[in-house]
C-alpha positions in Angstrom: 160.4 -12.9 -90.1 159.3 -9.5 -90.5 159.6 -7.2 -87.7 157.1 -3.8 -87.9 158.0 -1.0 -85.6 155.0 1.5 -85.4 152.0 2.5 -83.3 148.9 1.1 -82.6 145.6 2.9 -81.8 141.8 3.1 -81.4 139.5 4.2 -84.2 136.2 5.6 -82.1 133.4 6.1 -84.8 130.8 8.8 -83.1 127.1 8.6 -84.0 125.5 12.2 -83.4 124.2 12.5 -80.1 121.3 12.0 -78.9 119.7 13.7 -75.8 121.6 12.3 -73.2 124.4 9.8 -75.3 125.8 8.9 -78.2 126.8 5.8 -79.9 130.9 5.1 -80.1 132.2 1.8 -82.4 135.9 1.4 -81.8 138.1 -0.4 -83.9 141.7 -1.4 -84.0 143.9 0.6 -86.2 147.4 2.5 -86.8 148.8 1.6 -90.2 152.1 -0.1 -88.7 149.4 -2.7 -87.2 147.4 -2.7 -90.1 151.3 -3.7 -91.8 151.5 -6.3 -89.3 148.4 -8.0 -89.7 148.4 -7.6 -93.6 151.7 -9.3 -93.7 150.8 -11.9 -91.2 147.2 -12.7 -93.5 149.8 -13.1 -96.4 151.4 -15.8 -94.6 154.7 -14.4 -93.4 156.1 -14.4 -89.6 155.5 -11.3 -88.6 156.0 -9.5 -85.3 155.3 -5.8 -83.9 157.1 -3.6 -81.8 155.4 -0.8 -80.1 153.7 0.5 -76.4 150.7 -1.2 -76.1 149.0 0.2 -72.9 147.5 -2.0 -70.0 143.9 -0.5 -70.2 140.6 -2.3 -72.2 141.6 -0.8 -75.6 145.5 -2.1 -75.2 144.1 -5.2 -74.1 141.5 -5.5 -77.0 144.7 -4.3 -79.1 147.0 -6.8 -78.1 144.2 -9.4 -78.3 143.7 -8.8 -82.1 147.3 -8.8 -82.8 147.4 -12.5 -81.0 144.6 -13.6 -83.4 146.1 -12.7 -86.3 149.1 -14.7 -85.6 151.2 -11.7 -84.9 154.1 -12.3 -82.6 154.0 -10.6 -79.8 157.8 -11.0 -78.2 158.4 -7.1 -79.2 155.5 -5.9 -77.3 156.1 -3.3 -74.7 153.5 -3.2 -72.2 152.7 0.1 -70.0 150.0 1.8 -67.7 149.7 4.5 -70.2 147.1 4.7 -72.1 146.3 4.2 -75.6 146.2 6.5 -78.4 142.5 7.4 -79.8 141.8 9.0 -82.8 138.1 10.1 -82.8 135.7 9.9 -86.0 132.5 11.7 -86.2 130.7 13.3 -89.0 129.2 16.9 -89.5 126.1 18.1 -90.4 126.7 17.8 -94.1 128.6 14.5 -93.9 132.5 15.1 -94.1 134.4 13.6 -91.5 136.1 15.5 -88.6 139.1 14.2 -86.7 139.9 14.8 -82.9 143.6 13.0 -82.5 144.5 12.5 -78.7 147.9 10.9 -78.1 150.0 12.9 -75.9 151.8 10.6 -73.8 150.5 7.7 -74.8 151.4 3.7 -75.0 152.5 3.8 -78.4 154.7 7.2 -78.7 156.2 6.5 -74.9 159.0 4.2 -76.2 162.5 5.0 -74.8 165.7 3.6 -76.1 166.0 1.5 -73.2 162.8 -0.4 -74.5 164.4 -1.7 -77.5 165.7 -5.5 -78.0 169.9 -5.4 -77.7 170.0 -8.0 -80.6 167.0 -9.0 -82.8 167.2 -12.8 -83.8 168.8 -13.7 -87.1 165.7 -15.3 -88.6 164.7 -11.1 -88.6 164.9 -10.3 -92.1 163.5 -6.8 -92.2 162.2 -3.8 -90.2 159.5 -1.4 -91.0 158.7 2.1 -90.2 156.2 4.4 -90.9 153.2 6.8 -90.2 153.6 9.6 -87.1 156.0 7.2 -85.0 158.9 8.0 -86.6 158.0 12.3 -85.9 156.6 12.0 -82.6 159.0 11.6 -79.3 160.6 10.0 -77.8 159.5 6.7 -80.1 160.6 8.8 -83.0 164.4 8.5 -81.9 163.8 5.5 -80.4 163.2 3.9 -83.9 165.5 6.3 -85.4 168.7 4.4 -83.1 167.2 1.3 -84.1 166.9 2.0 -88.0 170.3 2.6 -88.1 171.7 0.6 -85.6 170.3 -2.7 -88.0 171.2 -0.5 -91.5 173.3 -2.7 -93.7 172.1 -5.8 -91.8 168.8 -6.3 -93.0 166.2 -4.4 -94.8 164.5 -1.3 -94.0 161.4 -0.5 -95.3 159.9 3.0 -94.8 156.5 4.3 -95.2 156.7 7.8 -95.6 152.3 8.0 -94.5 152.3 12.0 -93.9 150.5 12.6 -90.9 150.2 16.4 -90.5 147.2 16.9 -88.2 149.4 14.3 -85.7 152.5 16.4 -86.1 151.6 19.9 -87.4 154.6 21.7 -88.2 155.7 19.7 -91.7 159.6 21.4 -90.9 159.7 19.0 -88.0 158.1 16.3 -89.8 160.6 17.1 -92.6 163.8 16.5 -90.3 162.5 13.3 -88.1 162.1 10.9 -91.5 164.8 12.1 -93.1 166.7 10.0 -89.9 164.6 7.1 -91.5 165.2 8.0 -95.5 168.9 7.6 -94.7 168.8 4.1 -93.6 166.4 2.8 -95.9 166.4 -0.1 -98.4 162.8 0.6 -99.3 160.7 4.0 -99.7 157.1 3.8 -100.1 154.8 6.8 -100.2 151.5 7.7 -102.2 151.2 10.2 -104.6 149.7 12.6 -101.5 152.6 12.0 -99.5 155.0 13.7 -102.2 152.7 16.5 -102.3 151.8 17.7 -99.0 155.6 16.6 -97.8 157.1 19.0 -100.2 154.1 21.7 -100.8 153.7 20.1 -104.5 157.0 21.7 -105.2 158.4 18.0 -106.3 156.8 15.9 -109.1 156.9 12.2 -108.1 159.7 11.3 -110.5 162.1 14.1 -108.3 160.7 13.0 -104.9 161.7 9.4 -105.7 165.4 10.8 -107.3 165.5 12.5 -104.0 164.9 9.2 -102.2 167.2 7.2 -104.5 170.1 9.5 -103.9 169.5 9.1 -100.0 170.5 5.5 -100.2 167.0 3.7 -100.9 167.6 0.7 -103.6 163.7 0.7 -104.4 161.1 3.5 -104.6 158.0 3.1 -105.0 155.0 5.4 -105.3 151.2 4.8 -105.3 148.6 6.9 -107.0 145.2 5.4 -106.3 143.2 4.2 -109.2 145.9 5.1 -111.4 148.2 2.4 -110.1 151.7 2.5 -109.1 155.2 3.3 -110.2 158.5 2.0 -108.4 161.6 4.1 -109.1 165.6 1.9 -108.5 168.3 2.3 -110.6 167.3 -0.3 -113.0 165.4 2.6 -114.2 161.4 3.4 -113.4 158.5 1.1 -113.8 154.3 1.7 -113.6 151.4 -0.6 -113.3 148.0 0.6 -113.9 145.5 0.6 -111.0 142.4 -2.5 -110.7 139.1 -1.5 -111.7 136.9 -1.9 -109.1 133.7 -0.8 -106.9 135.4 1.5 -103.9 133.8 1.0 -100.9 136.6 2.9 -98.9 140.2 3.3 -98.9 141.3 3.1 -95.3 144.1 0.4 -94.8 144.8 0.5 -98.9 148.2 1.9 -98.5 149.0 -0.4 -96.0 147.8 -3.3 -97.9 150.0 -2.4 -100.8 153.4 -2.2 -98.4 152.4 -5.2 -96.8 151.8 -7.2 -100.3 155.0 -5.7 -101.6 157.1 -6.8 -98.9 155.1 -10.5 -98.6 155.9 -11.0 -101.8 160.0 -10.3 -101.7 160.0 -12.6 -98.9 158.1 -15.4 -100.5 160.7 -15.0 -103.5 164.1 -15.0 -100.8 164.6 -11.6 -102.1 164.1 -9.6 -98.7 167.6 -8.6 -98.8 169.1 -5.4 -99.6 171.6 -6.7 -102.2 169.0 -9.0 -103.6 166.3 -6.0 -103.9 169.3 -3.7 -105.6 169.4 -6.1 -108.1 166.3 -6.5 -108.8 165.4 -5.9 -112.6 162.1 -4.3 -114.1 160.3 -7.1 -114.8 160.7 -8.5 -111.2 159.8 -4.9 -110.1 156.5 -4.7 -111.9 155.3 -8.1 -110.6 155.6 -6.6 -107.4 153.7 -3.3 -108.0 151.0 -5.7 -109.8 150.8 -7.6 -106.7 150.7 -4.7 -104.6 147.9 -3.5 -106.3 145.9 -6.6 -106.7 146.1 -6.4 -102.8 145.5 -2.6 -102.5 141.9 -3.1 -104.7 140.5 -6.2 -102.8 140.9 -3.6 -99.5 139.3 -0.7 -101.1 136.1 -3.2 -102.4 136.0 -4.0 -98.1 134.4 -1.6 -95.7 137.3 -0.8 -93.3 141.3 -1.5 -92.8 139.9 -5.4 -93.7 143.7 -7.2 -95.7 143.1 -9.4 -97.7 144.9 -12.9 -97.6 146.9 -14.5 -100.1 144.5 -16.4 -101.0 142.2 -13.7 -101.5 144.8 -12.4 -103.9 145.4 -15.0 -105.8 141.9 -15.9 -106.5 141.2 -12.1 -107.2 144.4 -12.1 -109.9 143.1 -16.1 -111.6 142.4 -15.8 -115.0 138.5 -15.9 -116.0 137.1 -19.4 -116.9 134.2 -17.8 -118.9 133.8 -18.2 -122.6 135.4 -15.9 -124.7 132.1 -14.5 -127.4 133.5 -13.1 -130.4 
């Protein structure tokens, strides 16, 4: 079993208002969640740990996650409310964001929320995304991340959030709590440049993340593909050709695939990931990215399953014409 340790909010999507109202869609999201169900679509025992507040939206959150087979053992339920991050669109189509989440169900978690002893059928945590910056959840996890370092692996997604978080100093110091305990680093090719001000290339952000303890790093760039960093030596894959519909959830996707694919193997353990050579590592970043494309072809944070995937990476049956 996987356990994710993250937040989960609403997405409301605004429609330009009318005269008197305007049209709201809201839909389940955080990309801890998204991790959770992605893992739990590939087939592996997944649970999630994070507030999930009493009102409609917790309810319609915790509902999903129950759907999708998460377990929901870890779940701590409270009268705050839920986070909501609002979507609408300007007058010449860009997106603008309005994040409200002070004191809310998913950032309220206190170190006396957390399991004393996770079950030894736990194989790995992850962490990621504006819940390991914003308090008190961010120590919260922090204590737990290395409370279970050693035992089992950690798996960090480094998912810069600065509109959440605003000053990048702060941001800077709260994951570096998580980079110390981690087995696994993932981040795009963003992430390295808005965490560091593009004064690190991605080969010296994922040194930087080696040297901090992490056995595997691996970095996504989009279209271009990926390339995973351990000290086997460094490794790419070249990104899926496909029609992009959107690329919400694709990060996500990829971390969820990655790790799905180390348990299905029995080698979600630290030692067994350390030792992991480059061929093993780029059939992981091929998987990952197999996954990451099917998302991006989908309108929304929609993960593919593993059947999806495996369908999607079947060699054609058409006739080769010469």
């Amino acid at each position: 079993m996987i356990l994710v340790c993250g937040e989960a909010l609403i997405d409301l999507f605004v429609t330009r208002p009318g005269r008197s109202e305007m049209s709201v869609r809201a839909v389940a999201g955080g990309s801890p969640f998204n991790v959770a169900i992605g893992l739990a679509r590939l087939g592996v025992r997944t649970a999630f740990l994070s507030g999930i507040s009493h009102d409609h939206f917790g309810a319609f959150l915790a509902d999903r996650l129950a759907c999708e087979g998460v377990d929901d053992d870890f779940l701590v339920r409270t009268d705050r409310p839920s986070t909501i991050s609002i979507v609408a669109t300007t007058d010449d189509g860009q997106p603008n964001y309005a994040f409200h989440g002070e004191g809310a169900a998913d950032r309220s978690l206190g170190l006396a929320d957390l399991p004393g002893t996770l079950p030894n059928d736990i194989q790995a945590l992850t962490f990621g995304s504006y819940s390991m910056a914003v308090e008190p959840v961010g120590t919260t996890f922090a204590a737990l991340a290395r409370r279970e370092h050693g035992r089992r692996v950690i798996s960090v997604d480094a998912n810069v959030r600065p509109t959440v978080v605003g000053d990048m100093q702060s941001w800077a110091v709260a994951a570096e709590r998580f980079y110390r305990t981690a087995t696994i680093i993932k981040a795009s090719d963003e992430d390295v440049r808005v965490a560091w001000s593009g004064r690190l290339s991605i080969a010296d952000a994922a040194a930087y993340w080696l040297k901090c303890g992490a056995r595997l790093v691996v970095v996504t760039e989009g279209a271009k593909g990926a390339t995973a960093f351990s000290a086997a030596g460094s490794v790419s894959v070249s990104g899926r050709s496909v029609v992009v519909r959107d690329t919400v959830g694709a990060g996500d996707t990829f971390h969820a695939a990655l790790l799905a694919q180390l348990a299905k193997t029995g080698r979600l353990h630290p030692d067994a990931i350390a030792a992991l050579d480059l061929s093993a590592i780029r059939e992981l970043l091929a998987y990952g990215t197999a996954a990451a494309a099917i998302t991006v072809s989908r309108d929304g944070a929609d993960l593919p399953t593993a059947a999806d995937i495996d369908a999607s990476t079947e060699p054609s049956t058409e006739p080769c014409h010469a």
